[in-house]
C-alpha positions in Angstrom: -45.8 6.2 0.1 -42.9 4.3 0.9 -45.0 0.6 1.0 -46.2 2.1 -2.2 -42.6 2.4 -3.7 -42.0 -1.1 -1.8 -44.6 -3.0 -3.5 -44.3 -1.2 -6.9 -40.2 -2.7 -7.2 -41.0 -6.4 -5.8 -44.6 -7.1 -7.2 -43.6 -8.6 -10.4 -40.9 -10.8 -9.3 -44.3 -12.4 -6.9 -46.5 -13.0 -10.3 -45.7 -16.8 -9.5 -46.7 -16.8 -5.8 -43.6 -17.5 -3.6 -39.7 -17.1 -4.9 -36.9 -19.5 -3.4 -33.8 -18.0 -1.8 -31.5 -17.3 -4.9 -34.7 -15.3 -6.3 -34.8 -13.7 -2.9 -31.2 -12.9 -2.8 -31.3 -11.2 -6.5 -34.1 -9.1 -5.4 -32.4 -7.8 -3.0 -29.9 -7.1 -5.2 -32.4 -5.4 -7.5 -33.5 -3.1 -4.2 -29.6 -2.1 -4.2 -29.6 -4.1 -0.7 -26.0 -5.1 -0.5 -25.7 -8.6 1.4 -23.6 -11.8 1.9 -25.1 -15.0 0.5 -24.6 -16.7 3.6 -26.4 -14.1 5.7 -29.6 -14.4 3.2 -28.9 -18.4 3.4 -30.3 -18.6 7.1 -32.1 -15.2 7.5 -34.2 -17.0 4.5 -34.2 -19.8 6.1 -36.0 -18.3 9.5 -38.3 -16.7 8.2 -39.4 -19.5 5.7 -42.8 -20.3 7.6 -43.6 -23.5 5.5 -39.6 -24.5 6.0 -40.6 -25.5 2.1 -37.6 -23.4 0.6 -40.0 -20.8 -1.0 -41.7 -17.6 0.5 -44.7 -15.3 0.6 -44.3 -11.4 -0.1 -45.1 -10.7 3.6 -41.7 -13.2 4.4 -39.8 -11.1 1.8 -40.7 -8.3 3.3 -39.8 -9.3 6.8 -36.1 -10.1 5.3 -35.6 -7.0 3.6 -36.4 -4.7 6.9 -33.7 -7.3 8.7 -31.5 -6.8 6.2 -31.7 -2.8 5.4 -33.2 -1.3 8.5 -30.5 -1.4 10.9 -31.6 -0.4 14.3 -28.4 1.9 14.5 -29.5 3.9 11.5 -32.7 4.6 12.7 -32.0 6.1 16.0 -29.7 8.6 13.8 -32.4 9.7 11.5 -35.1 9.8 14.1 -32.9 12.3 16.3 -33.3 14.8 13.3 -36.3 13.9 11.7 -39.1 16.1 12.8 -41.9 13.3 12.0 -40.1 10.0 12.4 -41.0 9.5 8.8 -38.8 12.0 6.9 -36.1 14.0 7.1 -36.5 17.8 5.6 -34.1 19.4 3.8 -33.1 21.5 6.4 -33.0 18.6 9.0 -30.1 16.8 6.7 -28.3 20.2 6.8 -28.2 20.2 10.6 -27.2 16.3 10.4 -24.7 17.1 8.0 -23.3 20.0 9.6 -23.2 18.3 13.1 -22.7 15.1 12.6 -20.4 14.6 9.0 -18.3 17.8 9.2 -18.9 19.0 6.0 -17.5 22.5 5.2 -19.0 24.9 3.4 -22.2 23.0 4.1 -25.2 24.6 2.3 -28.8 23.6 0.9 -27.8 22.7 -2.6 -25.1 19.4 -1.1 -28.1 18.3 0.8 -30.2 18.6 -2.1 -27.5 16.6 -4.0 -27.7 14.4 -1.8 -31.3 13.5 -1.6 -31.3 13.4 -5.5 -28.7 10.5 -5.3 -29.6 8.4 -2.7 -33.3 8.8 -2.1 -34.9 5.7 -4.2 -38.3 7.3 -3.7 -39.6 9.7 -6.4 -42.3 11.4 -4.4 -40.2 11.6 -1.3 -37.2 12.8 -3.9 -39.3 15.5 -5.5 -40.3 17.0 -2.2 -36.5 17.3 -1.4 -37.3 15.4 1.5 -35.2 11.7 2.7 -36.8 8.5 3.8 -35.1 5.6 5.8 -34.2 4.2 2.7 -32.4 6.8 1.5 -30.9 8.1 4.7 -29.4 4.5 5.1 -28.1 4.1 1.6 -26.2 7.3 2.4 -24.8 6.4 5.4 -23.4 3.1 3.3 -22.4 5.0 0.7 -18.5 5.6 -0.3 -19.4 8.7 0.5 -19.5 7.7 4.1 -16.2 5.4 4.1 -13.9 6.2 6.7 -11.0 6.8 3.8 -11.5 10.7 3.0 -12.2 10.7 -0.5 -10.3 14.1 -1.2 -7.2 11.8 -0.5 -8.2 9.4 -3.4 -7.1 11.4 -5.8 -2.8 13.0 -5.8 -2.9 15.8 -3.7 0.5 16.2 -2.7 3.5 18.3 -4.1 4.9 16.2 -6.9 7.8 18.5 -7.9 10.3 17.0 -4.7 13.4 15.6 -5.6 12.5 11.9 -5.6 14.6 11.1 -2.0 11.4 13.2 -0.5 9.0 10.4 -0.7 8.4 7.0 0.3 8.0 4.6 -2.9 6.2 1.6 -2.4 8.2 -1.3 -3.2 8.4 -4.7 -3.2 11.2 -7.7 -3.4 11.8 -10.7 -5.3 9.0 -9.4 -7.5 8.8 -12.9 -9.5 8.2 -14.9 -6.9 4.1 -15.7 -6.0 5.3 -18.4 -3.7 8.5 -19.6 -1.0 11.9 -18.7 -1.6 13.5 -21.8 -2.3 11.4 -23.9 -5.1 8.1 -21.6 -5.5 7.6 -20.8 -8.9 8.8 -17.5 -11.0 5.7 -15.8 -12.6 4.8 -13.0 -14.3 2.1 -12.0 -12.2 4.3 -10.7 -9.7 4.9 -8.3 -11.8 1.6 -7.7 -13.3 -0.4 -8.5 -9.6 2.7 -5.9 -7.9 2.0 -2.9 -10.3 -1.7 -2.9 -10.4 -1.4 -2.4 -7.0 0.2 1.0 -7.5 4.3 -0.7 -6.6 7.0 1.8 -8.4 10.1 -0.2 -7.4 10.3 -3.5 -8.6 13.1 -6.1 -7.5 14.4 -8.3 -10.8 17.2 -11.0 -10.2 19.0 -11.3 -13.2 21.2 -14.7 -14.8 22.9 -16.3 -17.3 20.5 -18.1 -19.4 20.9 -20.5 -22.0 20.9 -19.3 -25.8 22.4 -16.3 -24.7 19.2 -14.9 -23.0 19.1 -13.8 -19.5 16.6 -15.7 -16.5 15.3 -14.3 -13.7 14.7 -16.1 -10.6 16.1 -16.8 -7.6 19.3 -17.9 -7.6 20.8 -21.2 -5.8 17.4 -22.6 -5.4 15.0 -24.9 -7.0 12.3 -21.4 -8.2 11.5 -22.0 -12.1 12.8 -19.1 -14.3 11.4 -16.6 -16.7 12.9 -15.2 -19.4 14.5 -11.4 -18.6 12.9 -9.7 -21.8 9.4 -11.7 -20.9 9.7 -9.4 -17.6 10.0 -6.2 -19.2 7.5 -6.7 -21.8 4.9 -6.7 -18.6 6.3 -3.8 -16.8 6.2 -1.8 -20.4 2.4 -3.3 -20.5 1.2 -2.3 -16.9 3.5 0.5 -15.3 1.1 3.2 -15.7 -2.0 1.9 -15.6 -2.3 2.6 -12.0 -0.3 5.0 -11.5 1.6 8.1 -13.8 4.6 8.5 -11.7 8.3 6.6 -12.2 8.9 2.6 -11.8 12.2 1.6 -10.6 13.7 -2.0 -11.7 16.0 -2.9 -9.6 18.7 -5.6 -10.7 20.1 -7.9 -9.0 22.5 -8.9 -11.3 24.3 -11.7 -11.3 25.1 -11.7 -15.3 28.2 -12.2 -17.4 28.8 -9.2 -19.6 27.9 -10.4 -22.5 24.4 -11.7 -21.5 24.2 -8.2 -19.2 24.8 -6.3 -22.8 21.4 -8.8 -23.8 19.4 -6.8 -20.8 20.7 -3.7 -22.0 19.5 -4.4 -25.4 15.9 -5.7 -24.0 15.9 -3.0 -21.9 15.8 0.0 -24.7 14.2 -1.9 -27.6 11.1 -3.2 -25.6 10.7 0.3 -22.9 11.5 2.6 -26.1 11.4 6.2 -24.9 9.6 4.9 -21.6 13.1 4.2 -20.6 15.5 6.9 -18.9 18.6 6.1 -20.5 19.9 10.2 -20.1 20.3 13.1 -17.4 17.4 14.9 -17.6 18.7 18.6 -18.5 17.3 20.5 -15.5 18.5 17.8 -12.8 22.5 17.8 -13.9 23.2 17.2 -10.0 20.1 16.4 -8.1 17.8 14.0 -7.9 14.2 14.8 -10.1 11.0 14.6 -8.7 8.5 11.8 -9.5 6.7 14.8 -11.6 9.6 15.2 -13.9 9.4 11.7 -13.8 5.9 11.0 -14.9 5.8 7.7 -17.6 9.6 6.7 -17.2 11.1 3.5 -16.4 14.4 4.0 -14.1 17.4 1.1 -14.3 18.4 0.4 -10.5 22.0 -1.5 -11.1 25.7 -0.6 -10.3 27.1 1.9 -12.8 30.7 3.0 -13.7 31.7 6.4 -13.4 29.9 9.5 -13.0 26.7 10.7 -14.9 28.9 13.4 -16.7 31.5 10.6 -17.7 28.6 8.6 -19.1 27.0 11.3 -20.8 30.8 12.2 -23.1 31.3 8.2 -23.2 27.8 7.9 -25.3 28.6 11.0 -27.4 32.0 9.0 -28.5 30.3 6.2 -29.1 32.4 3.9 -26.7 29.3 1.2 -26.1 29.9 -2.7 -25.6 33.1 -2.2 -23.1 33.4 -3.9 -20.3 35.0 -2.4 -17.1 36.4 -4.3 -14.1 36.8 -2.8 -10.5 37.0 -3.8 -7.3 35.0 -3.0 -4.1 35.1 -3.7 -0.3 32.8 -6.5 1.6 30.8 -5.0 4.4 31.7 -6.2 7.6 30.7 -5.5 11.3 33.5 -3.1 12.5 32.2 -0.2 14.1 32.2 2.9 12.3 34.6 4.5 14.8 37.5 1.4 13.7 36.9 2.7 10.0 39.3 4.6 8.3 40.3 5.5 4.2 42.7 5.4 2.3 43.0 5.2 -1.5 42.3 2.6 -3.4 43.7 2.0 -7.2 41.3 0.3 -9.5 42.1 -1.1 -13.0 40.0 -0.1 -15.9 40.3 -2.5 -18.8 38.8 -0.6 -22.0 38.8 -1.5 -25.6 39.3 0.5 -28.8 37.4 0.4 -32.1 40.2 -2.1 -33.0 40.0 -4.1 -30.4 43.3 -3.2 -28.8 43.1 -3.3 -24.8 43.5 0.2 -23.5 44.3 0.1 -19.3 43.7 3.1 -17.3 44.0 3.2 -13.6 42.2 6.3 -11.3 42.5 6.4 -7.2 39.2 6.4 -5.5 38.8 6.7 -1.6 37.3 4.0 -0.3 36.9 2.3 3.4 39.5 -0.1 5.2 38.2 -2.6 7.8 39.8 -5.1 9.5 39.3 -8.5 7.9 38.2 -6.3 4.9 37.7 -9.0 1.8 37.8 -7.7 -1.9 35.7 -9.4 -4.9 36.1 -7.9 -8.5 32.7 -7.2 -10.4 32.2 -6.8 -14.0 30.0 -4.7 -15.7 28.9 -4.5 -18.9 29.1 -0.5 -20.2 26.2 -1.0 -22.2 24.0 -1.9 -19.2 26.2 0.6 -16.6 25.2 3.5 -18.9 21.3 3.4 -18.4 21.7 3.6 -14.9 21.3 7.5 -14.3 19.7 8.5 -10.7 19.3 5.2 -9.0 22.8 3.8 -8.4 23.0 0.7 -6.5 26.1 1.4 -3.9 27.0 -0.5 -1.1 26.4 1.1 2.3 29.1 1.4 4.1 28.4 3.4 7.0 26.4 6.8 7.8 29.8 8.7 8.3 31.0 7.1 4.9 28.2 8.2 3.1 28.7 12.3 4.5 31.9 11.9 2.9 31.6 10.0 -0.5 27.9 9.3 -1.5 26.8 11.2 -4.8 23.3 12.4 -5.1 22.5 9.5 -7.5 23.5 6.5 -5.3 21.1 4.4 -3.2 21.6 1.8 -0.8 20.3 -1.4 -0.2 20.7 -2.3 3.5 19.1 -5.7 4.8 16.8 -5.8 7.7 18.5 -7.0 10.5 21.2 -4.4 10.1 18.8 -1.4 9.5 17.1 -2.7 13.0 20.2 -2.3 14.6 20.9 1.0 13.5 17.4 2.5 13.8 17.7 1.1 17.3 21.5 2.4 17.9 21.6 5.1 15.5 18.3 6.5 15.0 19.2 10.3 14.1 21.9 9.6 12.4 19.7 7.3 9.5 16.9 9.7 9.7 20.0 12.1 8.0 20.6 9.5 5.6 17.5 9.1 4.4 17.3 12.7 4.0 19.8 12.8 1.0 19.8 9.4 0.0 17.3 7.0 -1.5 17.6 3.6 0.8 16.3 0.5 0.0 15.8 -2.2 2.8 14.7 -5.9 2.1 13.8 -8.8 4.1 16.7 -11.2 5.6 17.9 -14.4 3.9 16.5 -16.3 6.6 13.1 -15.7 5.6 12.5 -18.2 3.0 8.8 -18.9 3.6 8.5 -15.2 1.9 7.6 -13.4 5.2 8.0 -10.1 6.0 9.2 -7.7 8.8 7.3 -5.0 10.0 7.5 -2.0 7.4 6.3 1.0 10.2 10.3 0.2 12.3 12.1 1.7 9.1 9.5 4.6 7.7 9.9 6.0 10.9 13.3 7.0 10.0 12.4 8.0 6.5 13.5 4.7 4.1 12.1 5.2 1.1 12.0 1.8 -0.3 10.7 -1.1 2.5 10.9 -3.6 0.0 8.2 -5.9 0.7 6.8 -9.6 -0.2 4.0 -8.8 -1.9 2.9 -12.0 -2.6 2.7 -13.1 1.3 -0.6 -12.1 3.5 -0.9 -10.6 6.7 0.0 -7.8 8.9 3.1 -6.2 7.2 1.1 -6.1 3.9 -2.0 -4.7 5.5 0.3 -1.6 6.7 1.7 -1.4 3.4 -1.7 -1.4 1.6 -3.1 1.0 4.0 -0.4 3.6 3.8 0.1 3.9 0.3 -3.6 4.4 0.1 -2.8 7.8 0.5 -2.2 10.4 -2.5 -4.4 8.5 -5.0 -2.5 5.2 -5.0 0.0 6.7 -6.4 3.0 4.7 -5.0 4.6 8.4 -3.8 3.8 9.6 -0.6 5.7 12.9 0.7 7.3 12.3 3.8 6.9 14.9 6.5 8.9 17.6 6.9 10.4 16.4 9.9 11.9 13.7 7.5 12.8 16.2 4.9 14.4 19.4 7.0 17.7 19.0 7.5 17.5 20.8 10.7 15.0 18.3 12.2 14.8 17.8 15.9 12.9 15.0 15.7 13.5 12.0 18.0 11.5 9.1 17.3 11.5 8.0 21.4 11.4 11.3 23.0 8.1 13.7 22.4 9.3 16.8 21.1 7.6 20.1 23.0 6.0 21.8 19.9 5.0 18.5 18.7 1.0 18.9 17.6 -0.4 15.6 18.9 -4.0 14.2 17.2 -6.4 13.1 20.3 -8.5 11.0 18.4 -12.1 9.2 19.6 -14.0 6.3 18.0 -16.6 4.7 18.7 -17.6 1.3 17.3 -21.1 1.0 16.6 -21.8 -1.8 15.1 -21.0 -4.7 12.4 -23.1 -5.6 9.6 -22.9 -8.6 7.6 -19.2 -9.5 9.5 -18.0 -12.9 7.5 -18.7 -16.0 9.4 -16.2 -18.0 11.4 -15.2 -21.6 9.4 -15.6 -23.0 12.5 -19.3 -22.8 12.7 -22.2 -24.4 11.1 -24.1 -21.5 10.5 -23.9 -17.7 10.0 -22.4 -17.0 13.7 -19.3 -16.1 15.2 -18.1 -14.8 18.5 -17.1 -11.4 16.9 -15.0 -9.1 18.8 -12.4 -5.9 16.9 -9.2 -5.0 17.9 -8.0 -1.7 16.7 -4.8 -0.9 16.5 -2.6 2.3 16.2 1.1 2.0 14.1 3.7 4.7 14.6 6.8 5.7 16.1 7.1 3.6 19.4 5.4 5.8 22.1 2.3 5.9 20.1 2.0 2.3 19.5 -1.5 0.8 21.1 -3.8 -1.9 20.8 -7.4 -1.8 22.4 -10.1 -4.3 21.8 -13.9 -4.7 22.2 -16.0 -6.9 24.4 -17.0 -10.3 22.4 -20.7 -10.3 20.9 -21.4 -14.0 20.9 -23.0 -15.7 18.1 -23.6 -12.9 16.1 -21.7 -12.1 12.2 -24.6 -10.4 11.4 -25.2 -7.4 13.5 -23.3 -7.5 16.5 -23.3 -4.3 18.6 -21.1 -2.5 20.3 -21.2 1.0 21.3 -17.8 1.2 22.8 -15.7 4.3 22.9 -12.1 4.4 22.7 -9.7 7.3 22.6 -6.0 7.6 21.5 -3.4 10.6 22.0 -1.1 10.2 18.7 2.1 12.1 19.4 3.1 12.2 15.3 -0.1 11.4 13.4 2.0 12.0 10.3 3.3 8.3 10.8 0.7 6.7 12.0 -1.9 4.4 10.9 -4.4 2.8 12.0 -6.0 -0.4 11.4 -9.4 -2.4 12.7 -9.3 -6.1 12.8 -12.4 -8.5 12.9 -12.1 -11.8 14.9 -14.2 -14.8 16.2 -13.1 -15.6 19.9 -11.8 -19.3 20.0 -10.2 -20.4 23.1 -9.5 -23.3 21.7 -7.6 -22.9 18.3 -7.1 -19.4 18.9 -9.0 -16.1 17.9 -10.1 -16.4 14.0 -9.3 -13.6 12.0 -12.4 -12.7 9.8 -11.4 -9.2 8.4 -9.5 -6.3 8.3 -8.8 -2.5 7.3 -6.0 -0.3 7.4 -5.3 3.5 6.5 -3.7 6.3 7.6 -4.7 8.4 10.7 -4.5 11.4 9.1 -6.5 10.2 6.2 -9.8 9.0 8.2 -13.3 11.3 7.7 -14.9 12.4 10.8 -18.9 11.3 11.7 -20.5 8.6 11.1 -18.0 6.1 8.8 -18.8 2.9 7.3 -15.3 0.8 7.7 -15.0 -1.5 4.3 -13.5 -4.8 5.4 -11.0 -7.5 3.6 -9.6 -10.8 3.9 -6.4 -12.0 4.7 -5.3 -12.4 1.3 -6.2 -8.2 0.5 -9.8 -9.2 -1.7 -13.2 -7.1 -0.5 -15.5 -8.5 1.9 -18.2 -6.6 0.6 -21.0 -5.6 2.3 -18.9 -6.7 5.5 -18.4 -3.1 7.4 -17.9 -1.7 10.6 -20.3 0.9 11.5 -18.2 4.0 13.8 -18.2 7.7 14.9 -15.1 9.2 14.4 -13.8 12.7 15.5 -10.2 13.8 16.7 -8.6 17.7 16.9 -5.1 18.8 16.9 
């Protein structure tokens, strides 16, 4: 029956006698046999008898079982089929049950099943499963190690928007370095297809009155501002439904800023939130209230209730100066306040100057310095619940922060107080939205390690996007979760303000994952550069990210000279003390003692997010693109 079916699919494609190897590798494609080019190349290659570059049906057939009967496979359906032929109905309901975890599991998901994947119609009809369709199954996105139900959003949307970590990234414009890489709009474009909801724009004069972004002080070209917006307006919600944040860096006179503002609402339209939503007077709203708006990051005068009576008297165009305080490194305990008088310059109708002066609280340092910002009203008033203010310090912020101000805190400083002041932030981030970018320093456009500052509950780890590598693998993986949304709720031992949790101590009603995996096998790994053929000295490393204590690493043995279906059957086990953070992610190399292990592949997601059973782990390159059909083969299982 199944030579039958075999025969019946290739037999015209032999009318001619013998194919060559692209023939051969679209046949395979027409037998839905997923495989690398470069696998076929030289599998083609050994089994070409003649070594004349064309081959017999019998040679075909030898490639396909090398190809899509994997040993591994095999042994699995021959432990639960009754004949060695075929499984039964009832023998994938046992597998199923046993083996994948399914709930609920009954006779009409197998028979689903079989009707899916099972290419053979008599073996189908008879609601039985042969090899081929057990396999195609078992390589199926129904098998990936990423649980589906977590593709779609599946979390509580209706949190104020502090709740959740955003996924964000910095510089947006830049595809390159920091200092003469160029400014394109596929930042923007690549950054929100890839579910980002908080976009970084640095804003400048430009010439003709229109406003630049790029980075400033450097050699980076520029784009114009309103060129910007007209992509975010384009692409914001094509991935995902739920708010984008823009914020400025602004570095514009008034009158140019009053050009943004103009941009801003003409090209976003009702997109834009320009007004306090009615329900959320003096809270933040959640990223459900939120759904389709645009959000203006930026420093803003005044209050959200002074802004709302200054647009019904129709005072637009002002400018206002005011002063604020330089940061510096005092400690918190040298800080004291005292008021501070600022000078508000306002004009009339007429254009008569009206000055006003109001007392604000405000920090004293030693060495304190004082710069005077302007801002143009027009732009000031569509900032509503994402206030840029300068952090100061946590004790500060108890006292003074509003609801609707964020902070933007640099890396290097947010280390240090993670490190000194873990507890404290964790607090902060509670009620505040904080956003924390890379250091100056890093003008090559790398990136820090995201996991150090969602431990303590940042919502915006404003990343690189356009930079490869570790840091973007965790930041790809995680926000994976809750349908790519961008928005993922933080746990409530980031959310309750009457949290115990520690990030270096293990708490005694913590509920700890013990999770075991066991890597199979590899099939169809990329080759390593470094060789001539198809081979590679392939070993994984698999990695576990979290709060400190449950930070691991443990590797396999090397399988030499074999990308195309090394195997392993190694067990390793991990005791995650707060799964909720963690993620975990599986990395491909070729052993080089020379150059240095070769890094052929990569996936990353979170713990709590992984399937149980028998997985199929999807694989991608360095630079984020699928490496498809390049998997790891695993059995997974962990308990609480």
């Amino acid at each position: 029956m199944e030579n039958k079916w075999f025969l019946s699919m290739i037999r015209d494609d032999f009318r001619g006698g013998k194919i060559n190897l692209d023939k051969t590798f679209h046949l395979l494609e027409k037998l839905n046999v997923p495989c690398n080019y470069i696998h076929v190349k030289y599998i083609f290659k050994d089994n070409d008898r003649l070594k004349r570059g064309r081959i017999t049906i019998e040679e075909f057939r030898s490639i396909y079982r090398i190809i899509a009967h994997r040993e591994e496979i095999i042994e699995i359906f021959n432990t639960y089929s009754e004949n060695r032929k075929f499984l039964f109905e009832h023998n994938l309901v046992e597998f199923l049950k046993q083996e994948q975890y399914i709930c609920n599991m009954n006779n009409n998901i197998a028979s689903e099943i079989i009707q899916k994947y099972e290419p053979i119609e008599e073996v189908r009809e008879a609601r039985q499963m042969s090899i081929e369709g057990f396999t195609r199954y078992l390589c199926s996105s129904d098998c990936q190690l990423f649980n589906n139900e977590y593709e779609k959003v599946y979390q509580d949307m209706t949190h104020p928007l502090n709740d959740y970590f955003i996924s964000s990234s910095h510089n947006t414009y830049l595809i390159s370095d920091q200092l003469v890489g160029p400014s394109d709009i596929w930042g923007y474009v690549s950054a929100l297809m890839k579910g980002c909801r908080c976009l970084e724009i640095d804003c400048w004069d430009g010439s003709q009155n229109e406003p630049v972004v790029y980075h400033g002080y450097t050699l980076t070209s520029k784009l114009l501002f309103k060129t910007v917006i007209q992509a975010v307006h384009k692409y914001a919600f094509i991935t995902s439904d739920y708010p984008v944040v823009l914020s400025l860096e602004n570095h514009c006179s008034p009158l140019q800023q009053e050009v943004m503002a103009d941009n801003l609402q003409f090209i976003l339209g009702d997109a834009l939130l320009s007004d306090m939503l009615d329900d959320f007077p003096d809270k933040l709203p959640s990223p459900e209230a939120l759904k389709f708006k645009i959000l203006v990051r930026n420093k803003k005068i005044g209050t959200l209730a002074e802004t709302r009576e200054r647009k019904n008297s129709d005072k637009h165009g002002q400018v206002q100066e005011y002063e604020e305080y330089e940061e510096t490194d005092q400690d918190e305990e040298e800080e004291k306040v005292k008021e501070s008088e600022t000078l508000v310059i306002l004009k009339d109708n007429s254009g008569k100057k009206i000055e006003s002066r109001s007392r604000t609280a405000l920090p004293v340092f030693k060495k304190k310095k004082t710069m005077k910002v302007k801002v143009a009203l027009a732009l000031s008033d569509l900032v509503i619940y994402t206030k840029a203010e300068k952090f100061r310090s946590f004790h500060y912020s108890r006292l003074y922060q509003q609801f609707n101000e964020s902070n933007s805190i640099g890396e290097s400083q947010a280390r240090k107080l993670s490190k000194l002041a873990a507890h404290e932030f964790i607090l902060h981030t509670m009620k505040f939205i904080t956003r924390i970018y890379p250091k100056a320093t890093r003008t090559d456009s790398s990136n820090f390690n995201p996991q150090e500052f969602w431990n303590v509950g940042c919502q915006m780890v404003a990343l690189n996007f356009q930079t490869p590598g570790l840091p973007m693998d965790l930041q790809n993986g995680k926000f994976l979760d809750n349908g790519s949304s961008g928005y993922i709720l933080k746990p409530q031992f980031l959310r309750d303000i009457e949290t115990k949790f520690n990030l270096n101590e293990v708490l005694e009603n913590n509920n700890p994952v013990t999770l075991m995996i066991r890597l199979i096998s590899g099939i169809q790994l990329p080759p390593s550069s470094l060789s001539s053929s198809n081979k590679a000295d392939t070993l994984v490393i698999i990695q576990i990210f979290g709060v400190p204590n449950d930070e691991v690493k443990q590797q396999t043995r090397v399988i030499k000279k074999n990308a195309f279906s090394p195997r392993w059957n190694e067990t390793f086990t991990f005791i995650i003390q707060v799964p909720e953070l963690a993620l975990i992610r599986f990395v491909v190399e070729n052993q080089s003692r020379i150059t240095g292990n070769e890094f052929l592949g990569q996936y990353t997601l979170p713990v709590l997010c992984m399937s149980k059973g028998y997985r199929h782990v999807p694989l991608f390159s360095k630079g984020g693109q699928s490496l498809e059909p390049a998997a790891l083969f695993i059995y997974v299982w962990y308990v609480r």
